[in-house]
Phi, psi and omega in degrees: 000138154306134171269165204313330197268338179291301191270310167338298187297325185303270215312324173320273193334294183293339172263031173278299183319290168301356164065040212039044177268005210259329198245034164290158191261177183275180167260140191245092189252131166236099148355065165216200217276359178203140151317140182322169202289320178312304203288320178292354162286294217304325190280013130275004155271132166267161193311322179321320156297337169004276212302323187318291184350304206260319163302340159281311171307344152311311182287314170293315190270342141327318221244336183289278120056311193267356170251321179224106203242038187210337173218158201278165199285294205299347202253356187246128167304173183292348182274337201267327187288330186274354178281324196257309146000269192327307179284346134345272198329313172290311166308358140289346188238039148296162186271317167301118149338280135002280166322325197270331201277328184269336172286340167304301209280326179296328216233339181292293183308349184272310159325287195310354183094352183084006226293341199294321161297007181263163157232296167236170228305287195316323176286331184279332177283305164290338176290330155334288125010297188266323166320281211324314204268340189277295173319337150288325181286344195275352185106000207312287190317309158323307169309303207279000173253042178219333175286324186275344191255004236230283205255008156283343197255004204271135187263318174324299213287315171302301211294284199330298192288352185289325222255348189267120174317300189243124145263139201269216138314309154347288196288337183234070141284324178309315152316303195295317195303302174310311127002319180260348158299308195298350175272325160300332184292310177311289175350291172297297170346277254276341183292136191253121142271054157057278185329326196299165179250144182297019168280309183328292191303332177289317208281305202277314189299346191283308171301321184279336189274352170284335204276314199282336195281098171268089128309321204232106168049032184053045183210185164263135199301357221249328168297309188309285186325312180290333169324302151328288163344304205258004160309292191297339204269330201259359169082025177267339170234079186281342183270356173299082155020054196283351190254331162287338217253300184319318150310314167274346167276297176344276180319323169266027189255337184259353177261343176226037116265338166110166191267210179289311165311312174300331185271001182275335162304289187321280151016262188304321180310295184342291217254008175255011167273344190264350197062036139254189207276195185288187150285168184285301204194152173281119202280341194277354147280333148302310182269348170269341177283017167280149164235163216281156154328178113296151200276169174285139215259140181272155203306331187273350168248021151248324156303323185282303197298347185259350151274023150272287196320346208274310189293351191268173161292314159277090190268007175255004157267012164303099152311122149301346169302313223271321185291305181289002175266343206275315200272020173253312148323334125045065189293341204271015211237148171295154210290175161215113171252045182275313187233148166279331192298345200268020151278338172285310190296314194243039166240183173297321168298010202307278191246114165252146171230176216341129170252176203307201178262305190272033141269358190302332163289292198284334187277312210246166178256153189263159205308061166352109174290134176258176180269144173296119179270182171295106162251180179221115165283123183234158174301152198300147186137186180281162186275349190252144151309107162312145181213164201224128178262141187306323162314306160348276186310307155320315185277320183284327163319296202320302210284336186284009176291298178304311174286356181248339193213352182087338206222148174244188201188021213344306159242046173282102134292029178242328174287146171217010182324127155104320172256175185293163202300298164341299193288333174306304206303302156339330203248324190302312203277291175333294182300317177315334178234026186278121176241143178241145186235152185322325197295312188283357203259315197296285193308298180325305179295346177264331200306295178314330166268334155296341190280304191250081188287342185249329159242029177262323159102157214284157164266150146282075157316132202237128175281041161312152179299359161260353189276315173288342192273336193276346160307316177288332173274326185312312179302332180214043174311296182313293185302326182290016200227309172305322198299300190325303172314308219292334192258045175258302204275023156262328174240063141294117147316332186265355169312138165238133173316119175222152186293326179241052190239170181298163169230114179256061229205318194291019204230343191211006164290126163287231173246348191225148201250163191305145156247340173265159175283337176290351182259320169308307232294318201309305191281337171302319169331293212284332193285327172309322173297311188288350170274352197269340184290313171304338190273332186272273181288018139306281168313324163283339181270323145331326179259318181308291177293324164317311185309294196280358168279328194276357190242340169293299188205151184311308180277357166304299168324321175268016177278303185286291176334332200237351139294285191323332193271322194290336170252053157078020203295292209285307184312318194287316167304316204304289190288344144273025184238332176283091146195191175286072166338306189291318198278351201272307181277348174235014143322128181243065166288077207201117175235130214285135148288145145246205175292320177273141187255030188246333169230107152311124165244131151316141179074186185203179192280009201269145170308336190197153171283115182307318204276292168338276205290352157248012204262299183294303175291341156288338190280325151338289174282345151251027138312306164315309141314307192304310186257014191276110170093050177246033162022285171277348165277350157254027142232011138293332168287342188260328176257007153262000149073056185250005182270333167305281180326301193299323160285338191280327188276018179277334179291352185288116188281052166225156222275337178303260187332306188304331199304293192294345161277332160320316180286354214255351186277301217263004159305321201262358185314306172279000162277334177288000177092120157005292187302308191285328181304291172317342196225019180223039196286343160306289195303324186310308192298299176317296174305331153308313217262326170247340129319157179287114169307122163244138166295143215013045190292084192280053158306331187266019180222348164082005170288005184303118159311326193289326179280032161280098203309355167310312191242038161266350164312290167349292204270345158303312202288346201255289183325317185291265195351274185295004172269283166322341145289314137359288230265339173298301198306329207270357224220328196263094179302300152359308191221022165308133151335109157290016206239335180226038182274155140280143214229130151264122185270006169287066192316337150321305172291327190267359181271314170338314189282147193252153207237128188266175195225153173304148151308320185290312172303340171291320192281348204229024171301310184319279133027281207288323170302318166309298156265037124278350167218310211301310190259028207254097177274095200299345193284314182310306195279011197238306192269012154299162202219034164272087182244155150213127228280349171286345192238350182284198179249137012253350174321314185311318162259354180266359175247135174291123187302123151301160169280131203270104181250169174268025174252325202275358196270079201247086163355139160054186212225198169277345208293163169291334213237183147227124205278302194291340168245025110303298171333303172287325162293350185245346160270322173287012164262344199271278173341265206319322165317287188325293195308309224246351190254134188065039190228111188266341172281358180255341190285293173276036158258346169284336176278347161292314169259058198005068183298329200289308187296328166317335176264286178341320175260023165253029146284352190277336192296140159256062181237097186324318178290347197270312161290289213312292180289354146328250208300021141291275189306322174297327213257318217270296179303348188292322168309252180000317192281340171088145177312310180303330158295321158288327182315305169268030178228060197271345181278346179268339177292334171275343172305303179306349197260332189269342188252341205229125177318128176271148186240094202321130194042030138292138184254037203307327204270014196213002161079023196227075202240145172248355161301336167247060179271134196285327200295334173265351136022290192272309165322327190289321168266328172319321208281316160291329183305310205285299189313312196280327143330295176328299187305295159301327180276338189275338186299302190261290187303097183241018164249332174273035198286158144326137175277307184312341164260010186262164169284117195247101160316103220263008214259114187259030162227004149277346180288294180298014189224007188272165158256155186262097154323101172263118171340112165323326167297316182306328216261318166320286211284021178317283195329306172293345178284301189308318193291302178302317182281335172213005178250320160316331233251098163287179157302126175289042150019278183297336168275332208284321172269351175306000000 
């Protein structure tokens, strides 16, 4: 035993540890797709903007003043409010900056509801309400996007902010006005009130189908924005507003693709269009009528329970679970400082659940009243419908087949000839609980169109507004998704400041930085907030399209999903999840008035921060996403050691967080080994108890055939496959199969078509024909003579050098010729033969770049070797060239007849080669290409042999069982290597993600 004084401080230390989490209350979080309509205003503001307020009111009521200079905005009629809207509206497309810049702030304050003219929160809301839909009827947003695209293009503004050391507010007010207009305008639309009039609603349905609609530069605004994104990220617009431009992509990605209920609509229309069956239950009611866990119980609220327990009388209602959690947990056992975690993490307590009635006083804290939510009553039992994938069902036939009768049937799930009665029952009991999902119906159907390209006949696309937006992002999807990351792990809490890192900063530093500590305390508040905001709409615009890629079509989803993992996504959620989950989530970034206004307090009464905690459960869930039936991205959760992080975060007590952390445990389950299953039978227990049962479903034992580590290469490359095919057939026009193209083969019609020409090459043809072929004389270039025969070697030294006068300084020599540029010329007509015979896709390219009058006049050389590969080149191309041309040239077609080998039944001179149908070309060189690879790989690449022919040992406990011959040194200094080497050592996070 330890003394007292001793044990005293571990328990200090261990309920230090534990943070209280043992007496947290649950949290009564209701989960949706935004935060209430106040708070999701208030949070586009940074505090740092204040001062701005009163200057849009300076500004409106200048300009009101000079039109109605007796009465208030709220005191005007609907005619009078929409005359002067309208004169807004025209004082945006003024030319002066200045002049264009106070009507914005004037048309902001109008956004705002007018508030100097309000008495409380509710009148500022409605005036709000009502601008917003007047400022919409007038055309506002149109202005403000050609003012936003104005001023995404202004290059001075970049070229400035890039080369200025710090940036402030400053540097992007003109973004920010606009911006907090489009946002407000979007926000408010999206809200439906009951109350609205029915102009309105025509008015909110006219917008969302324009904002989702490219309309706008011929895209959606949601592009223009991602466009923003990947600006600000690659450091080319560094003053850009990222936390206004991020809110505003959020918000209109949700206002015209719909929230989570809408997509739960969608869902189900879906699967009654497809004739499959209902879903087993609405999972968004399900999961809210869950209630959270008890947190993991600290070493010191075990000690205290087992000295009640030591004291009581009735020692046969003692558990023996409690007692033996209690001697696994063991504080009084030698210390292990190798990891701290692993006393929280890697014991039995992980997760408790529910304890008897009468210890329920002593294990839980007692119970806290909440106000009554929506529950859904179910019978006692799990909450989920088990559900069976036809594979499922497949595979348990095979084995049961095997084993019983010998013979497989591959993918017959209707014979049951044979096997036993268990097993009929077994198969019965399956189909009963087989779900089939859009996703498998969507793959079957690209299949059935890849296979019969030609008689499956045009897909019907339905243009929905997720179908247009994934058309407008697909060319440049990747970056915009690396851009998301890089500023997720800039405004990450587990981020550390680097000089090359993004500074998402710049939206809310002023221009003259704090001199009191209460104005520093003021700006930490706002900067914390403002990372916290960006980390909240990332993660929502992130789930958002994945939810709605994956229900327009499967592979749209694994499109995006699969940039995300390449661009380091899962490691990255992973390493914002290593921190104090709980401190993360009861963060009060926030401020408060109090009586004294010179001191500002941080925070509210509220239990948890809303924005965090929802912030933290989308990234769950696209972890979930990322990795679901994915083998190798669950075993990057397994080599990023990510089942510790993932328990801690168990301790948070809402049950929507716990669902999803269970689940990313229990993919990964069958990789941890015996040892972690076993010393973790609590979280195992959890998972039983709040997760989806899939039938026969082996996670907790590790037997999946599917987690064979061999074929996670595989199953990435075959997926990349079939996704580029998806995105050629459906999307890439461009680059359609030529084989199932219309080919016009009439070269008369295709010489035909007119080709429009620059003016200036219209005025100066003449011109350009003259020097560029006419005078261009091959005759010149064969009799130059730079030579000059007095200085060459050896005259030069065995002759006394003459005095270099200009009668003696006599060029060249006597010959008619200059020998080496004939010689260059008869070898690149020699190439060029080579590069071009039988080869026809090379053949029109001389006719393409119009060779024959260019060989024709190097026909003036009279030199035979020289004519000959001339009239060779002249002879390959003549089918291409057309009768009127052999008409007139009929004296070089006999030259070719007389100089140039024949080739018995060549049809060369009359176009009737069935060998030069244009559409293979291309077939033609691939069909060499493919050949000559081949050809290189089997000789020389002999390190690149085929795989499919190496001999592979497939058995992974002879693999894991050879010996490894180890340095005699190592093997002395092991212990000090483990100790230094992996147990000292954390994950390098920050390197892991450059």
């Amino acid at each position: 035993m330890l003394p007292n004084k001793s044990r005293g401080e571990f328990i200090r230390n261990q309920r230090k540890d534990s943070e209280g989490l043992s007496e947290s209350p649950d949290l009564e979080f209701d989960y949706a797709d935004t935060d209430k309509w106040t708070a999701e205003l208030s949070e586009l503001y940074s505090y740092t903007e204040g001062p701005e307020f009163m200057l849009n009111r300076k500004c409106f009521e200048e300009d009101f003043r000079t039109q109605v200079p007796e009465k208030k905005w709220t005191e005007l009629d609907a005619a009078q409010h929409r005359a002067h809207a309208m004169r807004l509206l025209d004082g945006l497309e003024v030319i002066r900056r200045e002049k264009r810049l106070n009507v914005a702030r004037a048309v902001l304050y109008m956004a705002q509801g007018t508030f100097a003219e309000c008495s409380c929160e509710a009148e500022v809301q409605h005036w709000m309400r009502y601008n917003i839909f007047l400022l919409l009827d007038v055309g506002t947003f149109s202005a403000l996007l050609e003012l936003l695209n104005m001023e995404i293009d202004n290059s001075a503004a970049c070229s400035s902010a890039v080369r200025k050391p710090a940036i402030s507010l400053a540097d992007s007010t003109d973004l920010r006005v606009l911006l907090n207009i489009m946002y407000l305008i979007v926000e408010t639309v999206q809200q439906d009130d009951p109350a609205d009039k029915p102009e309105w609603r025509a008015i909110r349905d006219t917008f969302k189908a324009e904002l989702g609609s490219p309309l706008y530069n011929n895209e959606p605004i949601s592009v223009m924005l991602f466009g923003m994104v990947t600006k600000f990220s690659t450091g080319h617009a560094p003053h850009f507003p990222m936390k206004k431009v991020l809110l505003l992509l959020w918000k209109s990605i949700l206002f015209t693709l719909g929230g989570f209920e809408q997509l739960q609509n969608i869902k189900v229309g879906k699967r009654e269009e497809l004739g499959l069956p209902p879903l087993p239950e609405d999972s968004i009611r399900v999961i809210r009528s869950m209630r959270a866990a008890s947190p993991p119980a600290s070493a010191s609220d075990l000690i205290e329970q087992q000295q009640k327990r030591a004291r009581r009388e009735h020692k046969s209602l003692t558990k023996q679970d409690n007692l033996d959690a209690f001697n696994e947990k063991d504080p009084y056992k030698a210390d292990d400082t190798r990891e701290e975690e692993d006393d929280h993490d890697d014991n039995d307590n992980s997760l408790e659940t529910e304890p008897f009635p009468l210890e329920r006083d002593e294990v839980m804290p007692p119970p806290i009243p909440h106000p009554p939510s929506e529950r859904v009553s179910f019978p006692k039992g799990l909450p989920w419908a088990p559900k069976v994938r036809e594979k499922d069902i497949e595979n348990f036939l095979e084995s049961s087949r095997s084993k019983f009768i010998g013979y497989t049937l591959g993918n017959d799930t209707d014979t049951i000839v044979g096997l036993p009665r268990p097993i009929h029952e077994s198969i019965k009991t399956l189909k009963q609980h087989k779900y089939v999902s859009i996703a498998e119906i969507q793959i079957l159907k690209e299949d059935e169109f890849l296979k019969t390209p030609l008689s499956g006949g045009e897909e019907e696309v339905e243009m929905s507004a997720t179908e247009l937006l994934y058309q407008g992002i697909l060319p440049s999807l990747p970056q915009y998704m690396i851009a998301l990351l890089k500023i997720l792990l800039a405004a990450a809490p587990t981020s550390k400041a680097k000089t090359d890192s993004i500074n998402i900063l710049a939206d809310v530093l002023p221009e003259e930085m704090p001199t009191t500590v209460l104005q520093s305390m003021k700006l930490g508040v706002d900067v914390n907030r403002h990372k916290e905001i960006i980390v909240k709409a990332i993660s929502a615009v992130l789930l958002l399209l994945l939810k709605h890629f994956k229900l327009n079509h499967i592979y749209q989803f694994e499109f995006m999903a699969q940039h995300l993992v390449f661009a380091n996504c899962i490691p990255l959620i992973l390493k914002f999840f290593n921190q104090n989950i709980m401190s993360y989530i009861t963060a009060k970034n926030r401020l408060e008035k109090r009586k004294d206004d010179e001191d500002p307090e941080a925070g509210d009464n509220n239990q948890f921060c809303w924005r965090n905690l929802f912030s933290c459960i989308n990234l769950l869930r696209i972890l979930n996403k990322l990795t679901k039936w994915k083998h190798s991205r669950t075993m990057m959760l397994v080599v990023f050691k990510s089942a510790p992080i993932l328990k801690r975060a168990l301790k948070v007590k809402q049950a929507m967080m716990q669902l999803y952390v269970l689940k990313l445990l229990k993919v990964q389950t069958k990789y941890l080994g015996r040892q972690w299953r076993k010393s973790n039978m609590k979280t195992m227990s959890a998972i039983y108890q709040k997760v989806r049962h899939r039938l026969n479903d082996d996670w907790a034992y590790g037997n999946d055939l599917d987690a064979r580590p061999w074929d996670f290469q595989a199953e990435e490359c075959a997926l990349r496959a079939n996704i580029e095919r998806f995105n050629s057939r459906r999307y890439d026009k461009s680059q359609s199969n030529p084989d199932f193209l219309p080919v016009d083969n009439c070269l008369q019609s295709v010489l035909g078509q007119r080709v429009e020409l620059p003016e200036d090459f219209q005025m100066n043809y003449d011109l350009w024909l003259e020097r560029e072929f006419f005078n261009q004389n091959i005759m010149s270039y064969i009799t130059a003579k730079n030579s000059i025969s007095v200085l060459d070697f050896p005259h030069c030294v065995v002759h006394e050098l003459p005095e270099l006068t200009a009668e003696s300084l006599e060029a060249g020599d006597n010959n008619q010729f200059c020998w080496r540029n004939l010689f260059s010329c008869i070898n690149l007509l020699r190439i060029l033969n080579k590069l071009t015979k039988w080869k026809h896709s090379r053949t029109m390219m001389l006719v393409v770049f119009k060779s024959a009058p260019i060989l024709k006049r190097a026909l003036k050389v009279k030199q035979a070797m020289m004519q000959l590969y001339v009239l060779k080149l002249l002879k390959v191309q003549t089918k291409y060239l057309g009768r009127q041309w052999r008409k007139s040239n009929m004296k070089t077609m006999s030259a070719i007849y007389q100089k140039v080998r024949h080739r018995l039944n060549d049809d060369w001179a009359y176009g009737n080669d069935l060998d030069a149908r244009p559409w293979d070309f291309q077939a033609e060189e691939c069909a060499l290409r493919a050949n000559i690879e081949r050809f290189n790989s089997r000789r020389y690449d002999k390190s690149q042999s085929n795989p499919d022919f190496l001999p592979v040992d497939n058995c992974l406990q002879s693999v894991l069982g050879q010996r490894v011959e180890l340095p005699e040194d190592f093997q002395m200094n092991y212990d000090l290597w483990l100790e230094r080497e992996v147990f000292s050592k954390p994950i390098s996070w920050e390197e892991l993600l450059q």
